[in-house]
C-alpha positions in Angstrom: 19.0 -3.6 -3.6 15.5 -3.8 -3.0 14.3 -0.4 -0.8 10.3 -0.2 -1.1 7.7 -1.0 -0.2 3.9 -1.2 -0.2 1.4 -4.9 1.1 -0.5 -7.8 0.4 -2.9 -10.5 1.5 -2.5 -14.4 0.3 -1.6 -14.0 -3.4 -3.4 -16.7 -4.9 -6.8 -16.4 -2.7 -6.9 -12.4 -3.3 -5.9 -12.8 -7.3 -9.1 -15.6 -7.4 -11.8 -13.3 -5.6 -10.3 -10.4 -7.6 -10.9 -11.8 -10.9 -14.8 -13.4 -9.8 -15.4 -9.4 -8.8 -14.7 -8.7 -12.5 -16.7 -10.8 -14.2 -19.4 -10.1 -12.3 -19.0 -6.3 -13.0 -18.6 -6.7 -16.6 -21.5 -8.7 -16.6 -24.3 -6.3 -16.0 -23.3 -3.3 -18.2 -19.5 -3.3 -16.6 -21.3 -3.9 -12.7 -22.4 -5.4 -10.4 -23.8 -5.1 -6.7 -22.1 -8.4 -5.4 -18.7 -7.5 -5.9 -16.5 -9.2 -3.6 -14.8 -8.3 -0.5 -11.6 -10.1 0.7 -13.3 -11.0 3.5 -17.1 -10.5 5.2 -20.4 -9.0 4.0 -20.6 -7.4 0.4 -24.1 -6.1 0.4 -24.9 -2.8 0.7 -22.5 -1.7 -2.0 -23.5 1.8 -4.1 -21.9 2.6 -7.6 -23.4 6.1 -7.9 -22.7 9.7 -5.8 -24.4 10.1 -2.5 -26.9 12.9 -1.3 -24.9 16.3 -1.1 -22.0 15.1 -3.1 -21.8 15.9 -7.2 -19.0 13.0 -8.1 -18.9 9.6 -6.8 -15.3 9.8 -5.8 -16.9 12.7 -3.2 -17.6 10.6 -0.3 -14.5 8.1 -1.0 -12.1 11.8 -0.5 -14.1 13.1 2.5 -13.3 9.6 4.1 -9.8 9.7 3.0 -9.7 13.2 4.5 -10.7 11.8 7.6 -8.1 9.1 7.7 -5.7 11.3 7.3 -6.6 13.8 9.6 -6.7 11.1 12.3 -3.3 10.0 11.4 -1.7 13.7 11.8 -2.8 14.1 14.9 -3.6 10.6 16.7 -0.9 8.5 14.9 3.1 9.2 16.4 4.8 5.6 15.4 3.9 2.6 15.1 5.1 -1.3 13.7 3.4 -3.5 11.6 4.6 -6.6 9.7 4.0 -5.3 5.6 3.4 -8.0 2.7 3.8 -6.5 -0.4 3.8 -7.2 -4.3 3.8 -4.9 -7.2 4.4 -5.0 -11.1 7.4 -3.9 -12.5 8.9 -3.5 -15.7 5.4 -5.6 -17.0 6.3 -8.2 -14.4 4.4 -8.9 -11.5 7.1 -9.5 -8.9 7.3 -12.2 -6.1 5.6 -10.9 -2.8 8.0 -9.7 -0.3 7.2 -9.4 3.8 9.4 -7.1 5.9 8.7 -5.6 9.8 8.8 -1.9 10.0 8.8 0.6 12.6 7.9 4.5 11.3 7.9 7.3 13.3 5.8 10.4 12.5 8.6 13.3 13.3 10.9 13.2 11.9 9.7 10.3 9.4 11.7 7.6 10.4 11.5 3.9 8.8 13.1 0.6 9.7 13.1 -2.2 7.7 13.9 -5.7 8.5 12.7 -8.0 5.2 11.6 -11.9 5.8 11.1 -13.3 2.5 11.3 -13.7 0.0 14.7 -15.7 0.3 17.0 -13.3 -1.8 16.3 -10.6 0.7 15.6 -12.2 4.2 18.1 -10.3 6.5 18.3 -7.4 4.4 17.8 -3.7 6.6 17.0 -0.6 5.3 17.0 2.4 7.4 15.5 6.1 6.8 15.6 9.3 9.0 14.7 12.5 7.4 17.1 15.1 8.2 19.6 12.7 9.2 22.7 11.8 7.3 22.2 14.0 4.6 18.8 12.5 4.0 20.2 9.0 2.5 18.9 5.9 3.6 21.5 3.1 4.8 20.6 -0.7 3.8 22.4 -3.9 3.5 21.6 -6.8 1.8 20.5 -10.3 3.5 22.5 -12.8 1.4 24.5 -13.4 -1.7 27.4 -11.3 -3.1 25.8 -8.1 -2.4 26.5 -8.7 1.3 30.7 -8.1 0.7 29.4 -4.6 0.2 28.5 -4.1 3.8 26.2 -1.6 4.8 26.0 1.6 1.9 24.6 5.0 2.1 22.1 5.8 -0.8 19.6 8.6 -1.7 16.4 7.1 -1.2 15.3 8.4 -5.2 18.6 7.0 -7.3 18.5 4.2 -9.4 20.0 1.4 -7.0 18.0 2.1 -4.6 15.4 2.2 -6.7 16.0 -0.6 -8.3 12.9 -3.1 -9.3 10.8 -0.6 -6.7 8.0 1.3 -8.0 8.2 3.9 -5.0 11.0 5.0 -2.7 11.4 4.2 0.7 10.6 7.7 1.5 7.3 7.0 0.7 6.7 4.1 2.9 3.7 4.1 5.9 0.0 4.4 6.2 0.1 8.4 5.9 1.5 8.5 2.7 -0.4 5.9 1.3 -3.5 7.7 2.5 -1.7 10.9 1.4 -1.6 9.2 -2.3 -5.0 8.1 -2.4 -6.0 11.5 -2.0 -3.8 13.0 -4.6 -5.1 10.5 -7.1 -8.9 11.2 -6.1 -8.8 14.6 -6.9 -7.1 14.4 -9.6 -9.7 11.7 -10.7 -12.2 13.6 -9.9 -11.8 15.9 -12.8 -13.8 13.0 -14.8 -17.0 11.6 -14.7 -16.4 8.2 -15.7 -15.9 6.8 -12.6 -18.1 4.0 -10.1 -17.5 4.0 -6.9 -18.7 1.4 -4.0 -18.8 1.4 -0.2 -19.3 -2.0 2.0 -19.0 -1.5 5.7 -18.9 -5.0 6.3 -15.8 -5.8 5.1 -12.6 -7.6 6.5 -8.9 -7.9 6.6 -8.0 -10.6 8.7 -10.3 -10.6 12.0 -10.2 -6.3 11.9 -13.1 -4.9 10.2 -12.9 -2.4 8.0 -14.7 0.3 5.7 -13.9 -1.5 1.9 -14.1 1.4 -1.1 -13.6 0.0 -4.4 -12.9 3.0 -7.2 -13.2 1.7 -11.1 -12.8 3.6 -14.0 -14.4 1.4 -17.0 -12.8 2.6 -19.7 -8.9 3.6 -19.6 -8.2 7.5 -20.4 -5.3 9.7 -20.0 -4.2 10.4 -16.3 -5.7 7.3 -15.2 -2.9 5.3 -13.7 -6.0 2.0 -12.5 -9.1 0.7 -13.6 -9.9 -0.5 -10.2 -8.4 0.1 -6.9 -9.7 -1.5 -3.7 -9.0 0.3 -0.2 -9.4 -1.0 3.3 -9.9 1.4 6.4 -9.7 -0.4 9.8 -13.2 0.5 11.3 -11.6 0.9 14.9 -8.1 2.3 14.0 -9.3 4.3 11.0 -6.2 3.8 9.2 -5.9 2.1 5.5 -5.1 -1.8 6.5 -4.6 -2.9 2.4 -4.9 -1.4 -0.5 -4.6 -2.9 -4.0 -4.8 -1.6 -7.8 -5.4 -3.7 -11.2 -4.6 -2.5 -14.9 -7.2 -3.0 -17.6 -6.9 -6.5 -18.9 -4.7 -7.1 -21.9 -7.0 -9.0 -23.7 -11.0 -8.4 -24.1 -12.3 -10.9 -21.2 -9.2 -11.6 -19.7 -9.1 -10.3 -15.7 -7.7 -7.6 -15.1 -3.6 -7.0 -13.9 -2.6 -6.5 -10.5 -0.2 -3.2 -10.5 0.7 -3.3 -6.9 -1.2 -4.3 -3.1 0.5 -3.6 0.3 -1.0 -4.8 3.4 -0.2 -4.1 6.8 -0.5 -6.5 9.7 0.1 -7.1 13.0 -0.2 -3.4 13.2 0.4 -1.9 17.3 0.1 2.3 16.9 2.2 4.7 19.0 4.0 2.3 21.1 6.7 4.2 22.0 9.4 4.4 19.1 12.7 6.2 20.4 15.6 7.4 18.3 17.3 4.1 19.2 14.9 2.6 17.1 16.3 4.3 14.2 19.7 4.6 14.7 22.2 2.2 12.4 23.9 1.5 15.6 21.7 -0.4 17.8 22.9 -3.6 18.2 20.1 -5.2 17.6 20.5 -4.6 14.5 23.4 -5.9 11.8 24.2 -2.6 9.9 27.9 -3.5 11.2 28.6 0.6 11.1 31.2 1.7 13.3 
């Protein structure tokens, strides 16, 4: 079973621009100011630390900071439709598209997976504190489904299985949460460019794009570029993507993993029904 989880936007369009924004940087001594946004204006990008801040990555953290400060304390539960693809094993996987709904306290997720076909109908369900802390899931089709519904912990190998994170690890805060991690640790080393567009988009919301490249691959760096997208309005990470260095001198570079999150409605209300294996609108079949 299949139990995590991160986004995307339109494989093939994304993949295209993502590869143009890397030849243009490696054009001009590994750079360029016109690198691409999924969407909107591009201009305006800066590749070098602003005024009070001694690392590039400076600005990028206090905005993360931000973000997740705003998420703490304005963000209860929300649910958002999340497209997601990642590499694994040196494969880049198909995309998969699941609803959610994720509660702050206790971290709650619900999972209800759309495609691909091999795990349409497939549930996953997470409630920390709550049934020993294991996550209860049941596949959408196939001989899997004579298993009924199991109970797992979140972290061992089947439900871990093909995923690159676990499900406890799912949402907007611990994505942001992440980012932050990674940022400081980056932040360690100088080699590093980092950009800022304020004109960017993801779908029609617009959004704060920082791209983050390191140009050449070192110990502890686990991307050479990483693209994040903060809704302007909502100021919450909307997408977020990472690419390996290329295999090959001039090839593009690989994507390692890109969750987006769409059709995104905050604090609506979420009760424990909502996350309870029970509810009949769902098809956990528990008794």
């Amino acid at each position: 079973m299949k139990w995590l989880i991160g986004g995307i936007i339109c494989a093939a369009v994304v993949a295209a621009i993502a590869v143009f924004g890397f030849l243009c940087l490696r054009r001009d001594l590994g750079w360029s100011d016109k690198l691409p946004a999924i969407g909107g204006n591009s201009s305006g990008l800066q590749a070098s630390a602003e005024a009070g801040h001694s690392h590039p990555l400076d600005a990028a953290l206090d905005l993360a900071k931000q973000v997740l400060e705003n998420i703490d304390h304005n963000v209860h539960d929300y649910t958002a439709t999340v497209i997601m693809q990642s590499r694994f094993a040196g494969q880049l996987k198909p995309q998969e598209i699941c609803n959610v709904k994720i509660r702050s306290q206790p971290f709650s997720i619900y999972m209800d997976f759309l495609a691909p076909e091999s795990l349409k109908g497939q549930e996953a369900m997470y409630v920390e504190g709550v049934h020993d802390n294991q996550l209860v899931g049941h596949a959408g089709s196939g001989l899997r489904t004579l298993a009924g519904s199991v109970w797992l912990d979140p972290k061992s190998a089947i439900a871990m299985l093909g995923q690159r994170y676990p499900i406890t690890e799912l949402g907007i805060a611990n994505l942001t949460k992440r980012l932050i991690e990674v940022g400081e640790h980056d932040r360690k080393y100088a080699e590093c460019y980092v950009w800022r567009n304020d004109r960017a988009k993801v779908g029609d919301r617009s959004c704060i794009l920082v791209t983050v490249m390191h140009p050449i691959r070192r110990p502890g760096f686990i991307f050479h570029i990483a693209r994040i997208f903060i809704d302007k309005e909502l100021t919450v990470p909307l997408h977020y993507e990472a690419y390996d260095w290329p295999a090959h001198e001039g090839d593009p570079p690989l994507l390692l993993e890109r969750y987006t999150y769409v059709n995104l409605k905050l604090n609506p209300g979420l009760t424990d029904a909502d996350f309870d294996p029970h509810n009949p609108d769902y098809h956990f079949g528990l008794k």
